[in-house]
C-alpha positions in Angstrom: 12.2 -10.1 24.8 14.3 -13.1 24.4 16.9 -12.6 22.0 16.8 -14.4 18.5 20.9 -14.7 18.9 22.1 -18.1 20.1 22.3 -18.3 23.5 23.0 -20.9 26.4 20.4 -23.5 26.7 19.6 -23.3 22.9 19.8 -26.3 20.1 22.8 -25.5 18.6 21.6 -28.2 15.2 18.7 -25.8 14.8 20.9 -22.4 15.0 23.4 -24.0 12.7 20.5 -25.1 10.1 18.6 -21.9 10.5 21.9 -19.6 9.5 22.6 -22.4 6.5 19.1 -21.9 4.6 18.6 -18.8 5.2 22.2 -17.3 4.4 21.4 -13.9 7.1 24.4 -11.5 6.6 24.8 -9.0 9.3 25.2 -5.5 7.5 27.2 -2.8 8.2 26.6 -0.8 5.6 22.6 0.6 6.1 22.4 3.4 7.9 18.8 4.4 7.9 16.2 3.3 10.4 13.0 1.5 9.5 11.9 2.5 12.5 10.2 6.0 12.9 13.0 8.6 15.0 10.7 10.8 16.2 9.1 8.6 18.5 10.7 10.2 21.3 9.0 7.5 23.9 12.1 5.4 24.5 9.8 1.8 25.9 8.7 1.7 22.2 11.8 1.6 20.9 12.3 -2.2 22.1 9.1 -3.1 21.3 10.6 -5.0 18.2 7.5 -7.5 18.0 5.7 -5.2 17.4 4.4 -3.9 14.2 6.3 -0.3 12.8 4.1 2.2 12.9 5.4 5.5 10.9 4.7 8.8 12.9 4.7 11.6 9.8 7.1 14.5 10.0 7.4 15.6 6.1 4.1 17.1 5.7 2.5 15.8 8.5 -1.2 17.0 7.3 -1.7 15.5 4.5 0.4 12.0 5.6 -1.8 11.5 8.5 -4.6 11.5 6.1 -3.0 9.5 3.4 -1.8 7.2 6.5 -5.5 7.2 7.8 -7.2 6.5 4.3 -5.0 3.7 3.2 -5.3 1.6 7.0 -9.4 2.2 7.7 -10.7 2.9 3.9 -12.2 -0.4 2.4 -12.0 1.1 -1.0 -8.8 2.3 -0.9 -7.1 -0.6 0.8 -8.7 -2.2 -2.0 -7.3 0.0 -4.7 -3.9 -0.7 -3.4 -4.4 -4.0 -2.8 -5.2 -5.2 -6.8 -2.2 -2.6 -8.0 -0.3 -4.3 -5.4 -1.0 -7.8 -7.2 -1.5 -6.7 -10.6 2.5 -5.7 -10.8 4.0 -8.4 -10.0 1.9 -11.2 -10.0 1.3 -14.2 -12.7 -1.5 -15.9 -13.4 -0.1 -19.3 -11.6 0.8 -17.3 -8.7 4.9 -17.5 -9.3 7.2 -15.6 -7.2 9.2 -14.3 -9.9 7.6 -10.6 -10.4 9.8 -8.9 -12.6 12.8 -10.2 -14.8 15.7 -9.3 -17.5 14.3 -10.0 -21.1 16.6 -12.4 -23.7 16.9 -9.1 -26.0 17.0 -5.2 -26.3 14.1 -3.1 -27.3 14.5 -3.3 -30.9 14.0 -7.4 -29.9 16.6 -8.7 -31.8 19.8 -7.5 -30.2 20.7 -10.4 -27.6 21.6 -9.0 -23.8 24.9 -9.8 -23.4 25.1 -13.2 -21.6 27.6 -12.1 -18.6 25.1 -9.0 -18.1 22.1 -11.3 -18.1 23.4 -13.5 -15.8 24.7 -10.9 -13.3 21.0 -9.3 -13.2 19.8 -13.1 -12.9 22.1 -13.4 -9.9 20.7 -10.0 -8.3 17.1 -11.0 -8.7 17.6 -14.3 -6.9 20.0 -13.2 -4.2 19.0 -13.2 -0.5 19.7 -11.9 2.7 18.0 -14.1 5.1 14.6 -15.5 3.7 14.1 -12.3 2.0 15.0 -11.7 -1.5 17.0 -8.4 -2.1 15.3 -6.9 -4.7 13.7 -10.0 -6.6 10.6 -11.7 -6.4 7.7 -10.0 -3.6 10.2 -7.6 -2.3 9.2 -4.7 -4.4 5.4 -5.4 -3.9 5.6 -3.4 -1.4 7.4 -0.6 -2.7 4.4 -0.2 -5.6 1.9 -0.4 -2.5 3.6 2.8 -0.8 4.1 4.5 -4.0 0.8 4.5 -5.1 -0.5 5.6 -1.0 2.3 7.5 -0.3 3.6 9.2 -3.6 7.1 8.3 -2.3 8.9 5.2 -1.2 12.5 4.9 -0.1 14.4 2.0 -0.1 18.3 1.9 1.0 20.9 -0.6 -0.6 23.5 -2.1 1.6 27.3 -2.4 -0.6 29.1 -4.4 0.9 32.2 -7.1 -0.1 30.8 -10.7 -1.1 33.5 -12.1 -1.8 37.7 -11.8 -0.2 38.8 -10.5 -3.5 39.4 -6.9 -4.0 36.7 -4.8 -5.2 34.1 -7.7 -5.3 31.3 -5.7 -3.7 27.4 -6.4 -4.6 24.0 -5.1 -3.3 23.6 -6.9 -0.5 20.6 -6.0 1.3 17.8 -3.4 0.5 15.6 -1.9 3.7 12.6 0.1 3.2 13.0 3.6 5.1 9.9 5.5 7.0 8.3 7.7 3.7 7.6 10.7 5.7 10.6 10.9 7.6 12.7 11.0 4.4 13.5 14.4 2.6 15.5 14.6 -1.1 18.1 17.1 -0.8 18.7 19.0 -4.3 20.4 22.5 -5.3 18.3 24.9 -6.8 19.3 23.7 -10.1 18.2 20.3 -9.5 21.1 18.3 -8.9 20.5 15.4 -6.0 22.9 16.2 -3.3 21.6 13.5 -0.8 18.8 12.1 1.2 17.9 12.4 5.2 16.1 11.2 7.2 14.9 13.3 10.7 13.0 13.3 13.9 11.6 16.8 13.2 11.4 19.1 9.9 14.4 21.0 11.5 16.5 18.2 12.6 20.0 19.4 13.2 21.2 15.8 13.8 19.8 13.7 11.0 20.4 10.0 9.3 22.3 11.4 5.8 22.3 9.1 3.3 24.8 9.1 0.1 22.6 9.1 -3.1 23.8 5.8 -4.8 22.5 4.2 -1.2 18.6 5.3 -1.7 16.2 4.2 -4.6 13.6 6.8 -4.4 10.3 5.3 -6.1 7.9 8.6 -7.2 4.8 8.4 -8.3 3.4 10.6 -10.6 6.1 12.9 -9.9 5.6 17.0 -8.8 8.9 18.2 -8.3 11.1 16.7 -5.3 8.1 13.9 -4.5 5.8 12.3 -5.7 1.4 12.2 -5.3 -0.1 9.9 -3.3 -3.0 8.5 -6.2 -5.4 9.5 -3.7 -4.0 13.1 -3.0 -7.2 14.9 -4.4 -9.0 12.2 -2.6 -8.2 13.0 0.8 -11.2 16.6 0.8 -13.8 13.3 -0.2 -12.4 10.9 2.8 -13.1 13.6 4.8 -16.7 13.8 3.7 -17.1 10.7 3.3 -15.9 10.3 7.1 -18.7 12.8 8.0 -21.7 11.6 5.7 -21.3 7.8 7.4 -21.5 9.8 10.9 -24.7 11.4 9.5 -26.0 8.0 8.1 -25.1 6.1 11.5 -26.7 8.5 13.5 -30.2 9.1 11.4 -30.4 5.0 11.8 -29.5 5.1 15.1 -32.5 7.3 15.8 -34.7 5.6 13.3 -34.2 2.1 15.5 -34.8 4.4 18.4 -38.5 4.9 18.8 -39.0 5.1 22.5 -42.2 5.0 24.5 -44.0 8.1 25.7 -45.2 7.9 29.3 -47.5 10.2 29.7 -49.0 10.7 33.5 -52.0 11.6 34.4 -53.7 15.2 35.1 -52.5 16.3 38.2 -49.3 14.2 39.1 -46.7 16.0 40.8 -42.5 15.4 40.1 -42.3 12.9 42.9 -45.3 10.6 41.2 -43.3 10.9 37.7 -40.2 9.4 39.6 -42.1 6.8 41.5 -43.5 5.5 38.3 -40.0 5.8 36.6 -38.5 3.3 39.8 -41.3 0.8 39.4 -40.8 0.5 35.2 -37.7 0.4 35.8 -37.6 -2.7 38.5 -40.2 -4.0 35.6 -37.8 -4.4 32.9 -35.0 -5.9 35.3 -37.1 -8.5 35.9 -37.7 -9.0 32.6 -39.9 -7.5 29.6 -42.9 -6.6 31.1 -46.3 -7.3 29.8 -48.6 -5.7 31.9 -49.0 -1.8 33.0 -51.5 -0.7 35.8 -52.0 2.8 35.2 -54.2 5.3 36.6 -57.0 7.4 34.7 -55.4 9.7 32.2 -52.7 8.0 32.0 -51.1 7.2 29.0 -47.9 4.6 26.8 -47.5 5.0 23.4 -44.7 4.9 20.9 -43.6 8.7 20.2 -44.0 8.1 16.0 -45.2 5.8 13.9 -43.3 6.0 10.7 -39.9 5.6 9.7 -37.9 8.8 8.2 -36.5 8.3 4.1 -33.1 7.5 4.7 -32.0 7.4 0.6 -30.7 11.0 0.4 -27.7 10.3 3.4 -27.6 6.4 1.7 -26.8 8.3 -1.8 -24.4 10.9 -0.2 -22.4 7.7 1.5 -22.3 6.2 -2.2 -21.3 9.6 -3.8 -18.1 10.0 -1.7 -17.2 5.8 -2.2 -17.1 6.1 -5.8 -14.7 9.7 -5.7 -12.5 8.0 -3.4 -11.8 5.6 -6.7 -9.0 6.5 -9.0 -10.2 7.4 -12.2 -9.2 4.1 -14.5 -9.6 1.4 -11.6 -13.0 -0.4 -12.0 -16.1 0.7 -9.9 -18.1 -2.9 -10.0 -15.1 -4.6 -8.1 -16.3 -2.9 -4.9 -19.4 -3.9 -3.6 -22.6 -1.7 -3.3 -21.1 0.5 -5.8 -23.8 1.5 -8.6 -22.3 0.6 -12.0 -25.3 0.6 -14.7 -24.3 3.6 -15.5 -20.8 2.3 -16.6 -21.4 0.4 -19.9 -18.6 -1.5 -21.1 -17.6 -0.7 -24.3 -15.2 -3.2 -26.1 -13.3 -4.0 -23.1 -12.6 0.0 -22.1 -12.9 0.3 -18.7 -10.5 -2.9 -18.3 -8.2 -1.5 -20.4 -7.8 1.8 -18.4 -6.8 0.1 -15.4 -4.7 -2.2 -17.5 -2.6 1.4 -18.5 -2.9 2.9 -15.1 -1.4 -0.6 -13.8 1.2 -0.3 -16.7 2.5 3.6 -15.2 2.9 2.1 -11.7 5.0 -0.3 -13.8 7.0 2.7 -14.9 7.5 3.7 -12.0 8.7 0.7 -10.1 11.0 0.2 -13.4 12.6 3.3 -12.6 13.9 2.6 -9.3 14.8 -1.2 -10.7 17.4 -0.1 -13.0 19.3 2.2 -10.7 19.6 -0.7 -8.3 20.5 -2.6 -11.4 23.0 -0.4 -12.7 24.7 -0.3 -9.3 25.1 -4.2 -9.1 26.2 -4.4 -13.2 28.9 -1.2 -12.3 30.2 -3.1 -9.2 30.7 -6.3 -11.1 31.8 -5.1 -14.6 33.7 -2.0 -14.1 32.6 1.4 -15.8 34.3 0.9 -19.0 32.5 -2.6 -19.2 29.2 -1.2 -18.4 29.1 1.2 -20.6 29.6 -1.3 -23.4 27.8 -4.5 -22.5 25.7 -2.9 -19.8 22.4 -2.4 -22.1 19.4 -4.6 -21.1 15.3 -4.7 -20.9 13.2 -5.1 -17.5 10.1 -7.1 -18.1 7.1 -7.4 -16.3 4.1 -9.7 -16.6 2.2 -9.4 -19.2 -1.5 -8.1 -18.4 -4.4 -9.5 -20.1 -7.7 -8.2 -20.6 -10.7 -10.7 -21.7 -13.8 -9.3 -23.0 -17.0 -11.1 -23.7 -14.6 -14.6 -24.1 -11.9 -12.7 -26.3 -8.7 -12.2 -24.5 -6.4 -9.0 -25.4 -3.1 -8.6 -24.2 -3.0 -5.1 -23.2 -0.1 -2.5 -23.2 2.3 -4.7 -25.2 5.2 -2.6 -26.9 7.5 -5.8 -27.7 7.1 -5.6 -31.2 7.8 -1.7 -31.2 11.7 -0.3 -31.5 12.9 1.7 -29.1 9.8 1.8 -26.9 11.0 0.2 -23.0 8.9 -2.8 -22.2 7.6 -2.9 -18.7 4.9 -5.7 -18.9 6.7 -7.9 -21.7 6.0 -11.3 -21.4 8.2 -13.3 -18.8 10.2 -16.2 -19.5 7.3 -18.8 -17.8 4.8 -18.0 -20.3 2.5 -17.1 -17.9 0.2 -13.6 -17.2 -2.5 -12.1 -15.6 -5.8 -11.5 -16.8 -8.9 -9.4 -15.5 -12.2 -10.5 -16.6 -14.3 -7.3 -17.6 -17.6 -9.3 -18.5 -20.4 -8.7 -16.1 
């Protein structure tokens, strides 16, 4: 593979320009691997064109299920798809995904303006043509969250500047979920994270606990559930009804011709006749048989089996594959008379269930937050100017031609606001009216 490095016999005016806009800084700092270690086959490890794909060693069961649901599952990949959006995204299609708000949470109390504009910095900072934290980056950190129940992401600290002590985040690289394992005492304090080639590795990645935002969703105890964890018994089902289905059509468009010989033919006559239909139908469909007295072609039934009882176990196992709270009618095929829409209901549960993915992104925001604030004021600093609000987009919900802003706490003291309204003015809203 050629190397993306400048080398002989390459425009230097296009290197030069390339390493100008995008601003690429070489880290030395990350220490993790995006790519899985326990692929042992050492080709694939310089197969960097190619896309990652994550070989489970943390539970390896359930992952390959989780892993197998959320790649080959149209309804999932759909539920993870809109929560994917939903977070982050505006209703002019903005980058700008989450932001710092103007004041605290009682919404008077002005962030202090050196705090704001530190966070500010943060969110727009790259490293190449990625943003570190800001913008899409995280989009992909609610995606695994919600599939995964976990998501890792290590934070490069390194020196921006030549003066002493001027460090920043400077690079954030999401780590292989099911490679990673949280390290804690058995009174819960968090000693560390690894990451291994094997449950038992005696030689793993170990990563200081400032240097890894854990994302958990809906948490148990060290990790998080997947959203489909109960799930995965009906994606097996569900796996096994379509077989069912497939095959009973299979056989239904399948109704072959009987050939029935006549009284007295022996084995050698049956395979004679077999020889000539065949040479027949290579020449083409044939519309003439010569057949002997007694003999006999017919079609071996004449009706069609009822096929609604494996259709209606196909449906069954869709609709328990959807997370209670995300609406059924955005899939298609999915039976939803039964689902009456009352005052906007059904919107506004996935509005909340959007909202606690929210939550949980939020969490992991503010420890990469704090880190950047700490690095820049100082402890002391931090610990008196250091107080500010993460916003999200706001989420509408518009029922029958009224639109209701739903989940908003920014008129309520001392309640966080994840989905506050940003700075543009601008939200997203689900249409509930069918």
């Amino acid at each position: 593979m050629r190397s993306p490095l400048p080398t002989p016999g390459r425009n230097n005016l296009f290197d030069n320009l390339w390493n100008r806009l995008t601003g690429q800084k070489k880290t030395t700092s990350i220490q993790g691997s995006q790519r899985s270690r326990s692929n042992t086959i050492g080709l694939s490890r310089r197969n960097y064109d190619l896309e990652i794909r994550e070989i489970p060693v943390r539970d390896p069961v359930n992952a390959h299920q989780l892993i197998e649901m959320r790649t080959w599952c149209p309804e999932i990949k759909g539920v993870l798809g809109s929560l994917r959006r939903d977070v982050f995204s505006s209703s002019d299609g903005d980058d700008i995904g989450w932001t710092v708000a103007d004041t605290l949470d009682d919404n008077v109390t002005k962030v202090n303006p050196n705090t704001k504009a530190i966070i500010l910095d943060l969110i727009q900072r790259r490293n190449g043509n990625d943003r570190i934290v800001g913008g899409n980056k995280l989009k992909r950190a609610a995606k695994i969250a919600a599939s995964d129940g976990d998501c890792f992401l290590e934070l490069a600290i390194e020196r921006e500047g030549i003066s002493r002590g001027d460090y920043c985040v400077a690079k954030a690289m999401y780590l292989p979920t099911w490679e990673m394992f949280r390290c804690e005492t058995d009174q819960g304090d968090l000693l560390g994270f690894e990451q291994r080639k094997r449950v038992t590795d005696n030689d793993p990645i170990q990563l200081h606990p400032l240097k890894v935002v854990h994302f958990r969703y809906d948490q148990e105890s060290l990790y998080g559930q997947s959203i489909f964890q109960a799930s995965i018994p009906d994606w097996k089902r569900l796996k096994d009804a379509v077989f069912d289905l497939a095959s009973a059509m299979r056989s239904v468009g399948c109704n072959p011709n009987l050939h029935i010989m006549q009284e007295g033919s022996s084995e050698e006559d049956k395979e004679a006749y077999k020889e000539d239909y065949r040479q027949l139908l290579d020449d083409g469909i044939p519309t003439d048989l010569f057949l002997m007295t007694g003999a006999d072609v017919k079609k071996l039934g004449n009706l069609n089996p009822d096929l609604k009882t494996l259709i209606d176990n196909v449906q069954l196992y869709r609709t328990r594959l959807i997370p209670p709270g995300f609406p059924v009618w955005m899939f298609p095929g999915l039976d939803t008379t039964g689902a009456a829409d009352i005052a906007g209901q059904p919107a506004k549960a996935y509005a909340r269930l959007r909202n606690d993915l929210c939550g949980t992104i939020s969490e992991g925001i503010r420890q990469i937050v704090d880190i950047e604030l700490v690095l820049k004021l100082g402890w002391d600093e931090f610990q008196r100017t250091g107080q500010y609000r993460i916003v999200f987009p706001r989420f509408y919900v518009e029922y029958q031609g009224t639109t209701v802003l739903e989940g908003d706490e920014s008129n309520e003291t001392g309640i966080e606001d994840l989905n506050s309204l940003l700075s543009n003015g601008n939200g997203r809203k689900l249409n509930v009216s069918r």
